[in-house]
C-alpha positions as CSV (number, residue, x, y, z in Angstrom):
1,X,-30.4,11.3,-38.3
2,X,-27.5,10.6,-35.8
3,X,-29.1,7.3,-35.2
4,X,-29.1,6.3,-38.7
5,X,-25.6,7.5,-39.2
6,X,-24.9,5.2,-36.0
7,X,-26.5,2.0,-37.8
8,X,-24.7,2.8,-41.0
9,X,-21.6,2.6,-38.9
10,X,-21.8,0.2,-37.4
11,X,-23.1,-2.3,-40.2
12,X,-19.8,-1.2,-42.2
13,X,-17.7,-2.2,-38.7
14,X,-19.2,-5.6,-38.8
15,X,-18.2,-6.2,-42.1
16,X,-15.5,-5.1,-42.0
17,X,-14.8,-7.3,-38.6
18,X,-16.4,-10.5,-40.5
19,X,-14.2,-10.3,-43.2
20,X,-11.7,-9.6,-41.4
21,X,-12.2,-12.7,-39.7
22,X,-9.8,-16.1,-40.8
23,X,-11.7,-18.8,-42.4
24,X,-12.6,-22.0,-40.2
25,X,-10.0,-23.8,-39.1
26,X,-7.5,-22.0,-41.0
27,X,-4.6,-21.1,-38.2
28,X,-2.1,-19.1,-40.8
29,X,-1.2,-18.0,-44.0
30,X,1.6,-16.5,-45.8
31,X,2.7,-15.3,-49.0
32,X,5.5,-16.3,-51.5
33,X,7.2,-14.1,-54.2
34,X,10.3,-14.5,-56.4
35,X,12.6,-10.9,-55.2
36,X,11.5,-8.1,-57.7
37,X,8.9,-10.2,-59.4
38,X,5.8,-9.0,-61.0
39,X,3.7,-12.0,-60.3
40,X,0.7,-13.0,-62.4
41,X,-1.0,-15.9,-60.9
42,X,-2.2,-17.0,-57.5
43,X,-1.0,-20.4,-57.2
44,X,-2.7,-21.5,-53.3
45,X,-1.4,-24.2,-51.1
46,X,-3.9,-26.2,-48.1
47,X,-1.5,-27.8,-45.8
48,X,-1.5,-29.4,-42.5
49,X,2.6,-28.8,-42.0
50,X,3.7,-25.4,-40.6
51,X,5.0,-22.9,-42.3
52,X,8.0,-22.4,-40.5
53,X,8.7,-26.4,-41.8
54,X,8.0,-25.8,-45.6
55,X,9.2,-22.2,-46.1
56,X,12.8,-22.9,-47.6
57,X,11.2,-25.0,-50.0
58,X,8.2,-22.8,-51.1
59,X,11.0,-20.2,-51.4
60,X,12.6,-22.7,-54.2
61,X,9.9,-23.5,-55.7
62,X,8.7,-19.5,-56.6
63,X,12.2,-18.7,-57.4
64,X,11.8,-20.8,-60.1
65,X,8.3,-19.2,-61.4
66,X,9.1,-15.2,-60.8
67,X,5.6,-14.8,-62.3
68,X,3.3,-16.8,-59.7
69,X,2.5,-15.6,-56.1
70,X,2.3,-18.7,-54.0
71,X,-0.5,-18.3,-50.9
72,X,0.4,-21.1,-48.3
73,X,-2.7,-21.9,-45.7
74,X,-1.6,-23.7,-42.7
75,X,-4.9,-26.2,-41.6
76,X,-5.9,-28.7,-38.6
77,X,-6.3,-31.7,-40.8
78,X,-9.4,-32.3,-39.5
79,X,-11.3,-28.8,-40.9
80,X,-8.7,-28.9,-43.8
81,X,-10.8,-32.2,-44.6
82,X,-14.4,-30.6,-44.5
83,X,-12.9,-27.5,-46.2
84,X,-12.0,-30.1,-49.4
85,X,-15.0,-31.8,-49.3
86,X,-16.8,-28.3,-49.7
87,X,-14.6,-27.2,-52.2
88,X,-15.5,-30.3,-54.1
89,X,-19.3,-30.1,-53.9
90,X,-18.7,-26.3,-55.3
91,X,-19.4,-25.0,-51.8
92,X,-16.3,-23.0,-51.5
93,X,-13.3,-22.0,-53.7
94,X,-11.0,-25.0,-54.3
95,X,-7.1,-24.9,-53.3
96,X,-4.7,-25.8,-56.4
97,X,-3.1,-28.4,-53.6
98,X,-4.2,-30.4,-50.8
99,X,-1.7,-31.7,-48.0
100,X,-2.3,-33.5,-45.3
101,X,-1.1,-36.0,-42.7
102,X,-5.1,-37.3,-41.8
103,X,-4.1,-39.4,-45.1
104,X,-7.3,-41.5,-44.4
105,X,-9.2,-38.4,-45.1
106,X,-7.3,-37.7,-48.5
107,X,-8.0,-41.1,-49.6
108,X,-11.9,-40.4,-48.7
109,X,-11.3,-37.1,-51.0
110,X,-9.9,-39.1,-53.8
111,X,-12.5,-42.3,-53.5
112,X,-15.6,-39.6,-53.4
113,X,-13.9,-38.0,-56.9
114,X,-12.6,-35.1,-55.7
115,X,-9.3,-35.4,-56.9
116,X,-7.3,-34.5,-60.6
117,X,-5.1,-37.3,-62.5
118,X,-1.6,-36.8,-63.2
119,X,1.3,-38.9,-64.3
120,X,4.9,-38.1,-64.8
121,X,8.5,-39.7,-64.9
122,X,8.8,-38.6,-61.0
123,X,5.3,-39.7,-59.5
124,X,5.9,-43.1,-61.8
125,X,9.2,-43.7,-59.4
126,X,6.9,-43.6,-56.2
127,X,6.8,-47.4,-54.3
128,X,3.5,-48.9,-54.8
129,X,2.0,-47.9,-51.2
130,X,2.8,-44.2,-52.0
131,X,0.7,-43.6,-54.7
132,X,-3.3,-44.3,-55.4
133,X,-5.6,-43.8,-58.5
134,X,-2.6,-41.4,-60.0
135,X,-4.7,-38.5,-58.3
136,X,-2.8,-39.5,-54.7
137,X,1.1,-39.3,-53.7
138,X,3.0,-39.7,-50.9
139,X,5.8,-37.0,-50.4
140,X,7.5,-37.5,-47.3
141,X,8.4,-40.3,-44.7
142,X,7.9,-39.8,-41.2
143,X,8.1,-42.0,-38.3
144,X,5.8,-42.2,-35.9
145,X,7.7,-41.9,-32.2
146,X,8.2,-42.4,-28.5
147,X,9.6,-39.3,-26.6
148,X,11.1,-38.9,-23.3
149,X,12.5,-35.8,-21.3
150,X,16.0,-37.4,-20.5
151,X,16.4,-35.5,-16.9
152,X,13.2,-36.8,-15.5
153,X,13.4,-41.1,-16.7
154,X,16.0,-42.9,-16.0
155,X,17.6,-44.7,-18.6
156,X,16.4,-48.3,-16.9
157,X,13.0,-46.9,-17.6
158,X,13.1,-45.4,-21.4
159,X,10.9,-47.7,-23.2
160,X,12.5,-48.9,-26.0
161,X,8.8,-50.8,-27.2
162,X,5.7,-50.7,-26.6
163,X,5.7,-53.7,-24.4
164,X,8.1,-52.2,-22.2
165,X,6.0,-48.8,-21.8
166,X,3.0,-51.2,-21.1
167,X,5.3,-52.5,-18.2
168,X,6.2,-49.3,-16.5
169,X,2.6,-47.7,-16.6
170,X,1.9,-51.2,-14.6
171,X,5.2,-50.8,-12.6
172,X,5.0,-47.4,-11.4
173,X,2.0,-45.7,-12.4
174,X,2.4,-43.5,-9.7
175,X,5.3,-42.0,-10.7
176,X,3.9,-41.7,-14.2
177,X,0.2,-40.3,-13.3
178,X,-0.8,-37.6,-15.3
179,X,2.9,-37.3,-17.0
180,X,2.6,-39.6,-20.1
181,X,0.9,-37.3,-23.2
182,X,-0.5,-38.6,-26.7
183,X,-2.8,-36.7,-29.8
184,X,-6.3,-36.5,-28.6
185,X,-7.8,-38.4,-31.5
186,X,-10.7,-36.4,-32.2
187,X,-9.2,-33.4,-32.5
188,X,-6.1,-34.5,-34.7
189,X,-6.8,-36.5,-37.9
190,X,-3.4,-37.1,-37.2
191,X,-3.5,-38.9,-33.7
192,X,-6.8,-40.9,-34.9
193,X,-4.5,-42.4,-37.8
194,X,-2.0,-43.3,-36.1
195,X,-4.4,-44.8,-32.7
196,X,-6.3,-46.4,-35.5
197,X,-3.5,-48.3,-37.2
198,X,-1.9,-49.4,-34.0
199,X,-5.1,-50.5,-33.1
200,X,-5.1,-52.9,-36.3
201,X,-1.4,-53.7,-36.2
202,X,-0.7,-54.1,-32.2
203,X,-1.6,-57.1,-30.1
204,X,-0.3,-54.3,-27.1
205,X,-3.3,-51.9,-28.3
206,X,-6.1,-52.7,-25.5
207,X,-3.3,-52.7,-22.7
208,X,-2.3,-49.5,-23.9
209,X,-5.9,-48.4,-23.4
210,X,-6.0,-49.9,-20.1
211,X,-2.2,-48.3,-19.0
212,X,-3.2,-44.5,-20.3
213,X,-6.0,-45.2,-17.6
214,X,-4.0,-46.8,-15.3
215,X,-1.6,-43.8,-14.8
216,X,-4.6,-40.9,-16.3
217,X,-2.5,-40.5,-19.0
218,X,-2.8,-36.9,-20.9
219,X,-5.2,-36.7,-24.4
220,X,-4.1,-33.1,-26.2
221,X,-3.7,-31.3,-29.0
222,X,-1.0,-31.0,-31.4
223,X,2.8,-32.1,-31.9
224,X,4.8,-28.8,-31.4
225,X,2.6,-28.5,-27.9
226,X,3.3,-31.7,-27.3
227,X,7.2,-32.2,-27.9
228,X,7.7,-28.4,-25.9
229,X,5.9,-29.8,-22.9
230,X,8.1,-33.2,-22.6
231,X,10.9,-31.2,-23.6
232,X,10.2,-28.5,-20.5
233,X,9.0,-31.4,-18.2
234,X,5.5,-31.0,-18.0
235,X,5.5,-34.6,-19.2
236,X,7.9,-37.2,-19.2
237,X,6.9,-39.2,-22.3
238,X,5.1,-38.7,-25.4
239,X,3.0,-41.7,-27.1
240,X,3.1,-42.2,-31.0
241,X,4.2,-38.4,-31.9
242,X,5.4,-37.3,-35.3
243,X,9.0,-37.5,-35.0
244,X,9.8,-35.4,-38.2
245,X,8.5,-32.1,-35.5
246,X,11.4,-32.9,-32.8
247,X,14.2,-31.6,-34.7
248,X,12.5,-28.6,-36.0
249,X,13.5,-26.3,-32.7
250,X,16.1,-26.8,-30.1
251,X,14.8,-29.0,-27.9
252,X,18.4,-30.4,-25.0
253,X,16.3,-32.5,-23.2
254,X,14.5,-34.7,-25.0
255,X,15.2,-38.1,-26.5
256,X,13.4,-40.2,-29.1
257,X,12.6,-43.6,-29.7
258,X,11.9,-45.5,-32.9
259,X,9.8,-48.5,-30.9
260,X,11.9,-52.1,-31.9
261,X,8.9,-53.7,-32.0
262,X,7.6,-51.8,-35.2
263,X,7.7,-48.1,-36.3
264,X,5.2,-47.0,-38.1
265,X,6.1,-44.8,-41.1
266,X,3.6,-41.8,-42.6
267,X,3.6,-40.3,-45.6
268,X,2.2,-36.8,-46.0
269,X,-0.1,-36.8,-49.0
270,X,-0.6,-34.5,-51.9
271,X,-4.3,-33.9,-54.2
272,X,-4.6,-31.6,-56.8
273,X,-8.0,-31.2,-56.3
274,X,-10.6,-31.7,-59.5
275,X,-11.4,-27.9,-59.0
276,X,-8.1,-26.6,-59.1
277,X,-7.8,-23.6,-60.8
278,X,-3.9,-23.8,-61.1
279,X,-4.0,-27.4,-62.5
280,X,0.1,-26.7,-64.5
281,X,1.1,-25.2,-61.4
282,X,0.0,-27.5,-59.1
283,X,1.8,-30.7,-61.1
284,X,4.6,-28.8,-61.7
285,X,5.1,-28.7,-57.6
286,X,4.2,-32.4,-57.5
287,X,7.4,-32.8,-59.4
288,X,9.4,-30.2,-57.6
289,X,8.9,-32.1,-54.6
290,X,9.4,-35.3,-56.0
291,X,12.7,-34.0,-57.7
292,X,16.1,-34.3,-56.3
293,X,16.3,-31.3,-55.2
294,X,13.1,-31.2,-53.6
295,X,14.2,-34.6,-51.7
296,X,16.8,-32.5,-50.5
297,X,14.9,-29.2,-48.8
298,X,12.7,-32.3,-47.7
299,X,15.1,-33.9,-45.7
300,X,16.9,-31.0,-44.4
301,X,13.5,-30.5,-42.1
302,X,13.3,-34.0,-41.5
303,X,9.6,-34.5,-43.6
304,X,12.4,-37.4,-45.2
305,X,13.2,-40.0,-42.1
306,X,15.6,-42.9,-41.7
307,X,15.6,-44.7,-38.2
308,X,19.4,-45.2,-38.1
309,X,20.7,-43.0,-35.1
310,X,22.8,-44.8,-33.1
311,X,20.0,-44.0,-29.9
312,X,17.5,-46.4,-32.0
313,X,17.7,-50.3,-32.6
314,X,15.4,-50.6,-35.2
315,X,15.9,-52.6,-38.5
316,X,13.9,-52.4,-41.6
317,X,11.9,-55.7,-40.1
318,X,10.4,-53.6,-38.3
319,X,9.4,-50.3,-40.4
320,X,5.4,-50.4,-40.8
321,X,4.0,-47.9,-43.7
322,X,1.1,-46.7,-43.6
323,X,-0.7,-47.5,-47.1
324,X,-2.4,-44.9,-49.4
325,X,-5.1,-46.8,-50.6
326,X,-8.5,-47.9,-50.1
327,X,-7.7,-49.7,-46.8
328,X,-7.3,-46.9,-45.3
329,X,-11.5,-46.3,-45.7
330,X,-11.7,-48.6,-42.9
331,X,-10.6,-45.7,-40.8
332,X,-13.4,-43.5,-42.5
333,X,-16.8,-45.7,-41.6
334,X,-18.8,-43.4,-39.3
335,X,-20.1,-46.4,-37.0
336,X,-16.3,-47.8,-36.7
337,X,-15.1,-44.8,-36.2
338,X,-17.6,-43.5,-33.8
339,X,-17.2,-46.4,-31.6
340,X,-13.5,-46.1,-31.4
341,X,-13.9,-42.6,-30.2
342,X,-16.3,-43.5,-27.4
343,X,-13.2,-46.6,-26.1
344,X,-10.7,-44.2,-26.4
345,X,-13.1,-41.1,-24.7
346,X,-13.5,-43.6,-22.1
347,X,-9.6,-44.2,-21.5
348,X,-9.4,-40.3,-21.0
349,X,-12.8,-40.4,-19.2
350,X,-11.1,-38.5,-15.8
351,X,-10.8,-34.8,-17.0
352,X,-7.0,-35.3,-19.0
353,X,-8.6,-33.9,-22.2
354,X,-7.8,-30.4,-22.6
């Protein structure tokens, strides 16, 4: 008897403990009310951008709509990718909204017909390479940056491009071993976009390759980790990080570079996926976003841009977008992108991946 009573027990504990348990890949969530609302509807939000970033503006947008209570999931782009695709072969609930900086991946969603149409006066505004099929916009504009901590290179040895970065992992790569840091590309959808476009766009790509090896350069996860530990000088310089993070917490010692070569330029993208529940919803935070005031949240945490700081050199010349549309498949082929894996597995082949 006390054995059974033990088994029934103990069943209920692991139950419990499994549901308990966060679903893959999803590393946080919160909830968003208007004050002394009675809310109605569960509007939810998958996003690859912290909540700590979007939580003034999610605070707007439910101010507005005292009757919806607004989940926000904070992803890895990478399993918020599977997690879509599941969603849209009616494997697991859908989110009302997708976002995500792997925006390779959301133009796989939308080419394999996961994705909802929807025009309006705002999303009609968006340039050209902001917007695919109506089912895919672009909300932010982020540049893609070099960092340095300013105590530990001297300003001789900032590099400015990549060419001059090539030069000082040749120059002194002993003085750089094991203290220059970038996305390890399979983890981050993230890193592998922007390794994969410099790879099309940059004659400096293969000596890149070769200089990360040269000086056993550091492959890890994730741009807060990454911007702390150049910032605290576990590093010296960061590689290709998303500068829109770097102003998001103190951070004294650490200066940023727009390359002058070119700067490539992302642009978060939102789906209202085709099994949205909260269809209304979801386009009516679309437009928020899009709107003048959502502009403005936007660029008060940076997820809006420009490369005019008196520190940077840049001109429009040399801004690079990253496209949403079917070019970015290219990225997506399983035998391209396997193989680009392997090369860059290969540059980090002595122990530097975490």
């Amino acid at each position: 008897m006390i054995r059974a009573i033990f088994a029934t027990w103990l069943m209920s504990l692991i139950a419990v403990i499994a549901h308990a348990t966060p679903v893959r890949g999803q590393e946080a969530t919160e909830i968003f009310v208007a004050p002394d609302s009675t809310p109605d509807a569960t509007f939810v939000i998958r996003s690859t951008t912290d909540i700590s970033i979007f939580s003034d503006l999610l605070e707007a947008f439910v101010r507005e709509r005292p009757s919806v209570e607004l989940r926000y999931e904070q992803w890895g782009s990478n399993d918020l990718y599977a997690d879509s695709r599941e969603a849209c072969d009616g494997q697991r609930t859908s989110a009302d909204v997708v976002i995500s900086s792997g925006v390779h991946q959301m133009v796989d969603l939308v080419n394999r017909a996961c994705a909802s149409a929807y025009t309006s006066e705002l999303t009609a505004q968006l340039p050209r390479q902001r917007m695919w099929r109506n089912e895919l916009w672009g909300i932010t504009r982020e540049a893609a940056v070099i960092i340095y901590n300013k105590n530990l290179v001297a300003n001789e040895e900032v590099p400015r491009t990549r060419f001059t970065l090539l030069d000082l992992m040749r120059r002194s790569p002993d003085d750089y071993r094991g203290q220059i840091a970038t996305y390890d590309i399979e983890a981050s959808g993230l890193g592998f976009l922007f390794a994969f476009m410099d790879s099309q766009q940059a004659t400096t790509f293969g000596g890149l390759l070769e200089g990360f090896a040269r000086v056993d350069a550091v492959a890890t996860c994730c741009s807060a980790e990454i911007i702390s530990s150049v910032d605290e000088g576990r590093y010296k310089i960061a590689y290709n990080v998303l500068g829109s993070y770097v102003n998001t917490a103190p951070h004294d010692n650490l200066g940023v570079i727009y390359p002058e070569d070119y700067t490539m330029f992302l642009s978060r993208a939102l789906m209202i996926p085709k099994a949205a529940r909260e269809k209304e919803l979801a386009a009516a935070f679309l437009d928020f976003l899009l709107s003048p005031e959502g502009r403005t949240l936007l660029k008060q945490v940076d997820l809006i841009q420009e490369s005019n700081s008196d520190e940077n050199a840049g001109s429009d010349s040399t801004e690079r977008y990253i496209p949403i549309d079917p070019t970015l498949l290219v990225a997506m082929d399983a035998l391209r992108r396997d193989r680009f894996n392997a090369k860059w597995r290969d540059t980090f082949s002595k122990g530097q991946m975490p």
